[in-house]
C-alpha positions as CSV (number, residue, x, y, z in Angstrom):
1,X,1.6,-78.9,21.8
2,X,3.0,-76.4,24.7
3,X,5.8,-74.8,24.2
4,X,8.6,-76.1,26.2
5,X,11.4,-73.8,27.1
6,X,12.5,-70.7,25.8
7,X,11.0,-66.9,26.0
8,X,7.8,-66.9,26.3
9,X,5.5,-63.4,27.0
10,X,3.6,-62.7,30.4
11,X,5.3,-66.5,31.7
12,X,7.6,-64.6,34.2
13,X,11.1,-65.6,32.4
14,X,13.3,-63.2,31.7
15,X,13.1,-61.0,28.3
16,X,14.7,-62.2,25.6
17,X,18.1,-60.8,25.2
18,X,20.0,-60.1,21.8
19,X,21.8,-63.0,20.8
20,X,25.7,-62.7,21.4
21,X,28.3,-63.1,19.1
22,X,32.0,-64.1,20.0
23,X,34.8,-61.5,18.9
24,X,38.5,-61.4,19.4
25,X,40.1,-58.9,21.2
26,X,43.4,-57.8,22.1
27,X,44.4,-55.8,25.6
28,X,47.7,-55.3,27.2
29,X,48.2,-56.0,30.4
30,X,48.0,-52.5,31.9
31,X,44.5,-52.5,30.5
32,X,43.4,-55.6,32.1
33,X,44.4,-54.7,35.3
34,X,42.2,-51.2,34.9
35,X,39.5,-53.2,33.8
36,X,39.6,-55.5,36.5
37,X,40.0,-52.9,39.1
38,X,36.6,-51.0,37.8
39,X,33.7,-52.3,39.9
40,X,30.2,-52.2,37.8
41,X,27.6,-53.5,40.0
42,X,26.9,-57.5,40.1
43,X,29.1,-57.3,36.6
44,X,32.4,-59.5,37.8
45,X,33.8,-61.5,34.4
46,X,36.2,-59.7,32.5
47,X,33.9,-59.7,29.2
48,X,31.0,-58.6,30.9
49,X,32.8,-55.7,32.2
50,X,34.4,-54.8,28.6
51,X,31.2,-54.8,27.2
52,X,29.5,-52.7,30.2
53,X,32.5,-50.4,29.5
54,X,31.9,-50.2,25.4
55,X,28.7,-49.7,25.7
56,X,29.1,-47.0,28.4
57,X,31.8,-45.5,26.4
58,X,29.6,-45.2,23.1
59,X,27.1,-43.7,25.1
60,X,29.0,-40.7,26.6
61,X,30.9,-40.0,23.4
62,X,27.3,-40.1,21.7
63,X,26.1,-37.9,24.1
64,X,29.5,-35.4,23.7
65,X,29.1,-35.2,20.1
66,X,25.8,-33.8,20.3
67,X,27.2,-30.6,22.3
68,X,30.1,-30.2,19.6
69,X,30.0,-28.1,16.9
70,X,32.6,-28.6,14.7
71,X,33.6,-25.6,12.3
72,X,36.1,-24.3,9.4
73,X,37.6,-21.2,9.9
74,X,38.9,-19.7,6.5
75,X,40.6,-16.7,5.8
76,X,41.3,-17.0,10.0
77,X,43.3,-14.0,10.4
78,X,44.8,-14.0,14.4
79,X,41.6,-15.9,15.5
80,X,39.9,-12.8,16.8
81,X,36.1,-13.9,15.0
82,X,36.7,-17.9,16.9
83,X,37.5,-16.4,20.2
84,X,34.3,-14.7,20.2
85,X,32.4,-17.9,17.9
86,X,33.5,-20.3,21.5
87,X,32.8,-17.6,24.0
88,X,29.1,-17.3,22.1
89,X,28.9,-21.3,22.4
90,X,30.1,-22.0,25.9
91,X,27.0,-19.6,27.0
92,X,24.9,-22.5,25.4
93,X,26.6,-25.7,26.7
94,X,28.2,-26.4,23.5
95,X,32.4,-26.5,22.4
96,X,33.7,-25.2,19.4
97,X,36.2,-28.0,17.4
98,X,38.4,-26.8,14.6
99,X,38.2,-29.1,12.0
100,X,40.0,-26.8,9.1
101,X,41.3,-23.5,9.2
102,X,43.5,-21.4,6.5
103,X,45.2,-18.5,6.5
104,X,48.4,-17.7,4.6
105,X,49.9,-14.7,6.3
106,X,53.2,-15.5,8.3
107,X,52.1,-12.8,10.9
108,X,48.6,-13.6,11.7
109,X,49.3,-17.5,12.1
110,X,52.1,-16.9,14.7
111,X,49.2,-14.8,16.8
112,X,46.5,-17.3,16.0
113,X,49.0,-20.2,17.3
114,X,49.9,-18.1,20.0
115,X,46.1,-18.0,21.0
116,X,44.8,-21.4,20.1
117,X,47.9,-23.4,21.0
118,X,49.8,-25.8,18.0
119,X,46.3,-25.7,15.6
120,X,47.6,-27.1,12.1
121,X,46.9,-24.5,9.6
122,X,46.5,-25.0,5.8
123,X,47.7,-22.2,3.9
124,X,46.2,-21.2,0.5
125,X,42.4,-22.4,0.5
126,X,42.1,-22.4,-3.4
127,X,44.4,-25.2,-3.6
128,X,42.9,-27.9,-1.7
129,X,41.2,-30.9,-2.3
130,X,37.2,-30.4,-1.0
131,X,37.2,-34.0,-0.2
132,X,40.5,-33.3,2.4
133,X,38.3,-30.8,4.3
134,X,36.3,-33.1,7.5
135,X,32.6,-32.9,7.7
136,X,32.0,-29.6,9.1
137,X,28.5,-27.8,10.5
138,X,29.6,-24.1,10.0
139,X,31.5,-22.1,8.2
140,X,32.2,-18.4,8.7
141,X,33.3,-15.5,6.0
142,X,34.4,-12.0,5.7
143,X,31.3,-9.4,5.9
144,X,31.6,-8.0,2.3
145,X,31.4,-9.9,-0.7
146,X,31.8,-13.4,-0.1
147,X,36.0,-14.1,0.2
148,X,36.0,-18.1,-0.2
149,X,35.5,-20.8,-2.5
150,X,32.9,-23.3,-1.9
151,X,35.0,-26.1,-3.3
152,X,37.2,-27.2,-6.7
153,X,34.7,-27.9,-9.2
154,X,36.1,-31.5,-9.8
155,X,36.2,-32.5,-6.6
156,X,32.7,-30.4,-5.6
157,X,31.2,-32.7,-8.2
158,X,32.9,-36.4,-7.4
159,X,32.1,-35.7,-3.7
160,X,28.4,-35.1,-4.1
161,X,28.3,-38.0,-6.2
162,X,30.0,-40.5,-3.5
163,X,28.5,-38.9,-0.9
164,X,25.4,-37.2,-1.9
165,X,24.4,-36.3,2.3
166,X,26.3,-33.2,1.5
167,X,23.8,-32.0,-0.2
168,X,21.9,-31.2,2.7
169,X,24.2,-29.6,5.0
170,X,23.7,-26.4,6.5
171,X,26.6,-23.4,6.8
172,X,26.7,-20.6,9.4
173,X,27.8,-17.0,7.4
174,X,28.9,-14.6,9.8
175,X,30.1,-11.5,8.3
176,X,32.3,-8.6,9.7
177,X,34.3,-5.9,9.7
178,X,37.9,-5.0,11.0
179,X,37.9,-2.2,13.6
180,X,40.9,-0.4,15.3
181,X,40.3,-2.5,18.3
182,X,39.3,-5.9,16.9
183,X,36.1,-6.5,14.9
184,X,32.4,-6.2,14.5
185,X,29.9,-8.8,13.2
186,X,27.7,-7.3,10.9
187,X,25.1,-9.7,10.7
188,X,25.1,-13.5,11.1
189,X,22.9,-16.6,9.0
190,X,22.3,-19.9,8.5
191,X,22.2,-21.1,4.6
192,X,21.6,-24.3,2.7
193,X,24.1,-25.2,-0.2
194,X,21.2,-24.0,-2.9
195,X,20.7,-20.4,-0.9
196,X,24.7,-20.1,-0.9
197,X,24.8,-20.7,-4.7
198,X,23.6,-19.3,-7.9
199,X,24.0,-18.8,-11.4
200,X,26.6,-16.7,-12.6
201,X,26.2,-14.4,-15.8
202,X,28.5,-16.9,-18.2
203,X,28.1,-20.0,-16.3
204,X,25.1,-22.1,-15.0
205,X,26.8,-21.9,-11.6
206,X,29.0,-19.1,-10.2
207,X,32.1,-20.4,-11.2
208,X,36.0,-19.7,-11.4
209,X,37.8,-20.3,-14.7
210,X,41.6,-21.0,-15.0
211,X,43.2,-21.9,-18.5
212,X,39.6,-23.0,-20.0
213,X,39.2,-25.6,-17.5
214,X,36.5,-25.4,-14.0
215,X,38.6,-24.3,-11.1
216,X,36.4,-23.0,-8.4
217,X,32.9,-23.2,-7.3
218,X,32.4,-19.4,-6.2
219,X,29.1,-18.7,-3.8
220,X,26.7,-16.1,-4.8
221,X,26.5,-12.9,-3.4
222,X,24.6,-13.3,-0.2
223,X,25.6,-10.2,1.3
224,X,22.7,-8.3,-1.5
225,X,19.5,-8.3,-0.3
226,X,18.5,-9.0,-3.6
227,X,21.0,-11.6,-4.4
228,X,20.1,-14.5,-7.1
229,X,20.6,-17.9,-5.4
230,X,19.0,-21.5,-6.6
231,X,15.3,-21.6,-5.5
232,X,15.8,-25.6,-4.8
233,X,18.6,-28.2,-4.5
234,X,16.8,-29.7,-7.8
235,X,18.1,-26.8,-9.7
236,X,21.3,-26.4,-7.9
237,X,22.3,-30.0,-9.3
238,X,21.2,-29.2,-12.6
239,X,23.1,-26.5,-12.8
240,X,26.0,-28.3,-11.7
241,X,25.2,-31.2,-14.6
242,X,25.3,-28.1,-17.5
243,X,28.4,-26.7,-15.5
244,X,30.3,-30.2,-16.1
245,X,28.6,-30.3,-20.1
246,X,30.4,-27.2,-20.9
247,X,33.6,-28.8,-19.3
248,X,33.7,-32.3,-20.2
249,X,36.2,-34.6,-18.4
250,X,38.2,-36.9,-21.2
251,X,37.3,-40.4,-21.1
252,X,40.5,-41.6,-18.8
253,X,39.0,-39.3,-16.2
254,X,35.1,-39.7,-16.6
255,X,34.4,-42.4,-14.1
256,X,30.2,-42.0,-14.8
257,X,28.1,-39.5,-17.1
258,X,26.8,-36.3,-15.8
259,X,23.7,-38.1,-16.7
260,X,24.3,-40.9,-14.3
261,X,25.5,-38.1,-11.5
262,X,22.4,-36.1,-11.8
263,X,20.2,-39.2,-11.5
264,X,22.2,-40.6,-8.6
265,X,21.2,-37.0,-7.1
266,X,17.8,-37.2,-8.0
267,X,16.8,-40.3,-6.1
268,X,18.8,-38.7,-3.2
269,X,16.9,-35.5,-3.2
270,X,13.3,-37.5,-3.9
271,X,14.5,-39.7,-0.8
272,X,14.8,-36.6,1.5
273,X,11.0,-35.2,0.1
């Protein structure tokens, strides 16, 4: 029997569309009226528009993300190593966004405020929470030996687990050096999580100790040409599993095993292969 109505290929109907689904929405009147005043070709109902408009909308910001780079700035001083970070990426089309930055001297944050208008500034690095810090795609650094913390062990370890993507991010080092005059970049570098960490000489991973218990996660020496870093993420979380062994968390706090966490890990590292 022929088909009888609907799409049907190469019959000269019109392709068909994804099917449409009713939602609520709410808009005030001021709204409306902009909406109504837009003209979007042979688009005239109000829902039609709003979804032209959406669509349009998630588009452009799509497209303005990908020429965003998005950044921490620690140990940010007056500002003097970002002013030279968004000259470097307005040459190339793309805009620097602040998503963290610390400092803790009175001084330098009144210049730095002064130069990057109102930014909100977080004050002593070692005492936040790595899961308060935004997704980020580079993070800079002092040019000697490394000057930060990669994260609180606890929190380095619970975030991987619920978010294991993190893993695979990349981080922009740029080191330098105060001069009279301002400053002067060394040398600049893009790492993985497993070149910015390594074993330390008590611990599996370089690692920060406060009153017996894991405080910080501390990045390897990068700035050796020599320097011993984790050949492969697969080693990097192992070391993190024989970190947390030798600091167990008590059973009120242990929401999974390290066994569990390194498996979790596992699969997402295989997935990525």
């Amino acid at each position: 029997m022929a088909n009888r109505g609907g799409y049907r290929p190469n019959s000269g109907r019109k392709k068909k569309q994804h099917p449409k689904k009713k939602v609520q929405i709410y808009i005030d009147e001021e709204l409306e009226k902009r909406i109504n005043s837009v003209t979007i070709g042979k688009v005239n109902s109000v829902s039609s528009k709003i979804c032209t408009l959406i669509s349009k909308g998630i588009d452009s910001m799509l497209q303005e993300d990908n020429n965003v780079i998005r950044f921490a700035d620690l140990f940010a001083g007056m500002g003097g190593i970002r002013l030279g970070f968004d000259r470097a990426l307005k040459r190339h089309g793309l805009v620097g966004k602040p998503v963290f930055v610390s400092e803790i001297k009175k001084s330098a944050i009144t210049v730095y405020k002064s130069n990057f208008g109102n930014e909100q500034i977080t004050g002593d690095i070692t005492k936040v929470d790595a899961e308060d810090i935004p997704d980020l795609d580079y993070i800079w650094n002092y040019e000697n030996s490394p000057a930060f913390d990669i994260a609180n062990f606890d929190s380095f370890y619970n975030v991987l687990y619920n978010d294991p993507e993190k893993l695979f991010a990349k981080y922009m080092t740029i080191g330098y050096v105060p001069t009279k005059h301002g400053f002067t970049i060394k040398y600049t570098d893009i790492k993985s999580l497993a070149e910015l960490l390594g074993p330390s000489k008590k611990y599996p991973i370089g690692l920060q100790v406060k009153r017996g218990r894991p405080y910080a996660v501390r990045p390897a020496n990068f700035k050796k040409k020599d320097y011993k870093h984790f050949e492969n993420l697969d080693e990097l979380i192992l070391a993190v599993k024989d970190t947390r062994d030798m600091f167990p968390l008590s059973l009120e706090e242990e929401k999974y095993t390290s066994t569990q966490w390194l498996e979790k890990l596992k699969e997402e590292i295989n997935r990525h292969k």
